[in-house]
N, C-alpha and C positions, 0 to 999 in steps of 0.2 A: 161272300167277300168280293169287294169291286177287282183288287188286282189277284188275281187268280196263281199269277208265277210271276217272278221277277229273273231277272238273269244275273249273274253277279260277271263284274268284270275278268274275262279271261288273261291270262298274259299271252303277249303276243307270240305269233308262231314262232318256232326257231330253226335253228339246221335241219335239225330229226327229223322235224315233218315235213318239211322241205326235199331231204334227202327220200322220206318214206313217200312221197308223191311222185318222184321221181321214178323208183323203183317200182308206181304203183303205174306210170305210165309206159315202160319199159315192157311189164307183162301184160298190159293191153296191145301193145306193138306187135307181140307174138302172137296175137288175134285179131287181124287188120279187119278193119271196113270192107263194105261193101264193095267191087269195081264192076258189078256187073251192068247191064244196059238199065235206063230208066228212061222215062217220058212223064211232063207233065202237061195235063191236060186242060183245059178250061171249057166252063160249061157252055162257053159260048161257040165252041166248036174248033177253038186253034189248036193243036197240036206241038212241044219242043222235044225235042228225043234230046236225051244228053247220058252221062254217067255214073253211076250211084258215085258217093264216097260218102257216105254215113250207114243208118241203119238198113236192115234190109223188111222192107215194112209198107205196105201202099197208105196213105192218109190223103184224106177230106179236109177242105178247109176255105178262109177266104183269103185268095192272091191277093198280097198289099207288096210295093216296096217302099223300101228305105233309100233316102239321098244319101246317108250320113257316107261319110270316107274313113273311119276307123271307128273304132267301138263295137264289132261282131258281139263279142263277150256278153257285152253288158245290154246290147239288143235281146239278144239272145235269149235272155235270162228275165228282161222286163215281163213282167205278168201282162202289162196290158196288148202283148203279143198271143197271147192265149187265145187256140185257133185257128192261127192264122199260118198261113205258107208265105215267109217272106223272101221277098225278092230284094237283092243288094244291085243299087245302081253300079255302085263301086265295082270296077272289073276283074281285080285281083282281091281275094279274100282267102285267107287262111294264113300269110306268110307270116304273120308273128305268132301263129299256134295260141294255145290257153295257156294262162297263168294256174297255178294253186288254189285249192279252195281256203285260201288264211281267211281268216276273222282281226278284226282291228280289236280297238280296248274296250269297245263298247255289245261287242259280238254280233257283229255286222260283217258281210261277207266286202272284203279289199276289192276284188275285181268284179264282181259280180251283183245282180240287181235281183238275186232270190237264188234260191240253194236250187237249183234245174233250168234246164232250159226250157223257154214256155212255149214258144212257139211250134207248131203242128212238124214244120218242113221248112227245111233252105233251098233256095235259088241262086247259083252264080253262075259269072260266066266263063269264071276262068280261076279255079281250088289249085291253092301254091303248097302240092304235095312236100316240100320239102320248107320247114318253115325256122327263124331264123331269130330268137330273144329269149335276152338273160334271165326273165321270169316266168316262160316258158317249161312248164311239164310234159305237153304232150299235144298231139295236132289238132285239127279243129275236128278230122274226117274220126278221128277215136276217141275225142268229145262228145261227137255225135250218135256215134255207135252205140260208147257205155249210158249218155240217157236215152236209146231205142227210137230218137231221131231222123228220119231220114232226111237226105239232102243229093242235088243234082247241081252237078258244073258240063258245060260244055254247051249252056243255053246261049243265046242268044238274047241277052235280056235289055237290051237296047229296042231289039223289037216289039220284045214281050211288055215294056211300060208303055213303049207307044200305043199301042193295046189298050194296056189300064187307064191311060189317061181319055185314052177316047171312046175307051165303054165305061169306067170305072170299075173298081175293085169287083172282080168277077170269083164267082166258087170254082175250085178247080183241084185236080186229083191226082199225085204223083203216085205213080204206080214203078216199082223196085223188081229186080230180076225176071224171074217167069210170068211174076204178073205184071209187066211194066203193061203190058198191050191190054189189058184186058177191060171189059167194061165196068167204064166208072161209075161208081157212086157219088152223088156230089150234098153233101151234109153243111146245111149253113149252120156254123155255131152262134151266129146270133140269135136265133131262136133258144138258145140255153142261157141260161143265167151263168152267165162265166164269172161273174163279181165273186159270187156264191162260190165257185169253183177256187177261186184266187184267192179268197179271204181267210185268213188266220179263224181258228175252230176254237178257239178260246184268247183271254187276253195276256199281253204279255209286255210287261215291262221293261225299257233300256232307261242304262244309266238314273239309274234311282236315290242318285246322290244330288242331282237338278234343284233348282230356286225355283222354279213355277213348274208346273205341274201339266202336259198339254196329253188331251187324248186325241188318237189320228184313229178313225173310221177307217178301219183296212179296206178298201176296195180293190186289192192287188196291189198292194205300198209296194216301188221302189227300194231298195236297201239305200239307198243315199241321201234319200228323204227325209227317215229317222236319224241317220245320221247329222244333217243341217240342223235339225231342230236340238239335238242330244249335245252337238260340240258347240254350241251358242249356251248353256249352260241349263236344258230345260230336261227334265224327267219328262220321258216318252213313253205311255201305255197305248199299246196299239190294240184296237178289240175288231171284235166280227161285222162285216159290213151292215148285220139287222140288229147291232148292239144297239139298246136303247140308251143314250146316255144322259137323255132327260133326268132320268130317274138317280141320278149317282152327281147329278152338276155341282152338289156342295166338296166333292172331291178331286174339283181339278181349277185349273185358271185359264186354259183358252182350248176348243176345238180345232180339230186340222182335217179334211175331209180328201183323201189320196186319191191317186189316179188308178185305172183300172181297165178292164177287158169289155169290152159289147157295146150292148144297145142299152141307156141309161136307165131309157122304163123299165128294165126287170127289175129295177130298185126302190120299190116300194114303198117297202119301211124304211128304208133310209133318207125316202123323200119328206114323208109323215113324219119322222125323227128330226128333220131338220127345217120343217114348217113350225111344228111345236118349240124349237129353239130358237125361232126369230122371234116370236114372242116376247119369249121370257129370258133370254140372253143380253140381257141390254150393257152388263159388261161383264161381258164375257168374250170377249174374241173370237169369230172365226174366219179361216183361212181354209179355203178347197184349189186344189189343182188338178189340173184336166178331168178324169170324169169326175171329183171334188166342183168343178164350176159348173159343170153339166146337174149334177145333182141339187146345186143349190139353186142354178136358175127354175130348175124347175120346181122346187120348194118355192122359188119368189110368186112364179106364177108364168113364165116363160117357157116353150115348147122345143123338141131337141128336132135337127133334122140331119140324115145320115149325106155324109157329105160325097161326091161322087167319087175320089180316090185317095181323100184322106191329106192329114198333112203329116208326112212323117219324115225326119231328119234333122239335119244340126245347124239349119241357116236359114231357119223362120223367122223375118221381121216381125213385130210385134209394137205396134205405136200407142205410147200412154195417152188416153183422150184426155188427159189434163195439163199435161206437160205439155204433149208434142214430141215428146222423144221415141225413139225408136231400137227396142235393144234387138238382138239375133239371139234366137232361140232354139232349143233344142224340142219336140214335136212329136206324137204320136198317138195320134185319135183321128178315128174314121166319123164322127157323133157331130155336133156344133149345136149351139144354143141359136136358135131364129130372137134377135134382137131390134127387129125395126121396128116393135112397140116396146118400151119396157116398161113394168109394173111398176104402181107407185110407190117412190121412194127409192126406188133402185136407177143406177145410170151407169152405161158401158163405159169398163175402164182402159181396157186394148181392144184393138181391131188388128187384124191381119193385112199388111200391108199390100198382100200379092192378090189375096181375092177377096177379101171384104170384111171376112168370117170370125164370127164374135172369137178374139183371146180375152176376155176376160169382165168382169161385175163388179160392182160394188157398193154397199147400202151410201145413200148421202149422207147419214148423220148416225147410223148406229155401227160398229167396228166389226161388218162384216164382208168381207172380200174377197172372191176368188179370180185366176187365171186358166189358161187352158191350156198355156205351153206349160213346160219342168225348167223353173229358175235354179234347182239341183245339177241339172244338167250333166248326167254320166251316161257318156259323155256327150261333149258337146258344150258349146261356150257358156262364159259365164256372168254376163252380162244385166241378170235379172237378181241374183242373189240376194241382193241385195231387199227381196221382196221377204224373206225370213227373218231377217232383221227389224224391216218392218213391223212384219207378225208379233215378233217376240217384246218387240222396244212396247206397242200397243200393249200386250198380256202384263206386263209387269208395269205400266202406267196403270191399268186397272186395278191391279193386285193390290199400288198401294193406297188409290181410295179406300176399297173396301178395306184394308187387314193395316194400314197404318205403317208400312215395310219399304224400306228404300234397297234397292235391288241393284248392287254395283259389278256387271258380269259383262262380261261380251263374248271373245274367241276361247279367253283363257279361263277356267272351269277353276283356276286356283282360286280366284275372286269369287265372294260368297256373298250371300246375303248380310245384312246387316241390317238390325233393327234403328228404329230412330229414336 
């Protein structure tokens, strides 16, 4: 069977769990974090000595940071953070602590971009032990703890990007308590198939009550991803990133190709799966975001190249090559598409306004398109959203050449199909 599990709509959280989350971060309380010494290290030889306040744990991984100014949470939790030791420009981090794990009506996580946190390791420069909102459970330092997370404040991380930007994103090793001094290992996880790692192990359905029908290629999907496509009125089956969905296309009405962790070549079948559907997809819609646009250029015939420290934060320009307009985006891929030849039939749809670097593709005359920033944007602005809309208005223009169906939905899910 193509849909393997569906999820039925939960109701939403109430006091209880509310209260029961509360009580569940009180007796974490009574088992604080880490405070003992920590350094972290880069393979390039720098050295930061700072403070645990997370897990007590040494990890490997690749330094990136983040520009963004709020959004820890939902950084946090991004899969395509998988590996990595993030560094927060932002100076103060932790003062509004974590919210609850609720679920919305679709059973999708409210605060969060995946049920854990993905990233390897935290960097800040300055952990706001005592933190301060109404939807607040518990701090960020016994968020970190309870997923086995380690994390270091006391760095100096004004110095530590000036670093990244003029070596680029370098491997590097925080090492927690007795072993904080000790010699590093340093493990590139781009050499792993992290897609593989982030990807849903089977398929799984939201909102199953949807007028068109969309599959999204988990390559480490966002939670706010399915969400955009689910509250526009679409039934969401999300499957494994080497799902073949050639083989199943009489049961759906447009593809959606997600964002995700590494280096794009480990995704093979996913390239071969969506070379085979430029073919034979002529209406059928597809729509990829960030390694979604990385995968498809390279299905077009276009080559990835790793970029020197990555774009990642919440005030990425982003200029439409048709329009001329220019939205701010939200950001987070170290990958880029080399676009100064493109394959024929295909023409660049955004460029990045700061350094050159492909945002985003698209077929001239068959409905296939992708981006590279998150027009979802959790957080971070929301300026492109209007690109799922897009998506969606195309899938259900197809829908009703082939199937003869007038499709009357937008935000509000009460509006149904209607035959003609």
């Amino acid at each position: 069977m193509f849909l393997i599990r569906a999820l039925a709509k939960p109701s939403l959280i109430g006091s209880q769990q509310i209260n029961a989350a509360r009580t569940l971060a009180s007796s974490v309380a009574n088992n604080p974090f880490s405070l003992g010494p920590a350094k972290l290290k880069l393979k390039s030889g720098q050295e930061f000595a700072g403070t645990s306040f997370g897990a007590s744990k040494c990890v490997s991984g690749e330094t990136v940071f983040t520009t963004s100014l709020v959004g820890y949470p939902e950084s946090m939790t991004d899969p395509s953070y998988r590996g990595q030791i993030l560094v927060f420009t932002q100076p103060l981090i932790g003062n509004y602590g974590v919210p609850a794990a609720e679920k919305d009506e679709y059973g999708l996580y409210k605060h969060f971009e995946s049920g854990k946190i993905q990233c390897e390791a935290i960097v800040v420069s300055n952990y706001a032990t005592h933190h301060s909102h109404w939807q607040a459970v518990e701090s960020l330092g016994n968020w970190c703890a309870r997923h086995d997370v380690p994390a270091i404040t006391g760095v100096d991380t004004r110095a530590l990007v000036h670093l990244l930007r003029d070596q680029g994103s370098t491997l590097g090793y925080l090492g927690v308590g007795k072993s904080h001094d000790a010699e590093p290992t340093f493990v590139d996880p781009n050499l792993r198939n992290l897609v593989a790692e982030a990807s849903t192990k089977e398929p799984v359905t939201y909102n199953p009550e949807g007028n068109v029908h969309i599959v999204v290629v988990d390559c480490g999907i966002k939670q706010n991803i399915v969400r955009s496509l689910a509250s526009r009125g679409a039934t969401v089956t999300v499957v494994p990133w080497n799902y073949d969905f050639n083989k199943v296309a009489d049961q759906f009405d447009g593809l959606f190709v997600s964002n995700g962790p590494g280096d794009p070549a480990q995704c093979v079948p996913t390239i071969n799966h969506l070379r085979e559907a430029f073919v034979t997809f002529a209406d059928k819609p597809i729509f990829g975001i960030c390694m979604g646009n990385q995968l498809m250029g390279l299905a077009a015939g276009l080559q990835t190249y790793k970029l020197p420290y990555g774009n990642r934060g919440h005030n990425q320009p982003a200029v439409n090559m048709q329009t001329g307009e220019c939205v701010i985006t939200s950001q987070n891929h170290g990958f880029a598409l080399d676009d100064r030849v493109m394959p024929s039939g295909w023409e660049r749809y955004f460029i990045n306004a700061n350094d050159g670097s492909n945002e985003g593709i698209r077929h001239k005359r068959l409905p296939f398109s992708s981006v590279q920033f998150h027009p979802e944007a959790k957080g971070g602005p929301l300026d492109a959203t209007y690109l799922f809309d897009t998506f969606l208005s195309s899938v259900r223009a197809k829908k009703v050449q082939r199937e003869g169906m007038r499709v009357f939905v937008g935000h509000d899910q009460k509006k149904q199909a209607a035959a003609v």
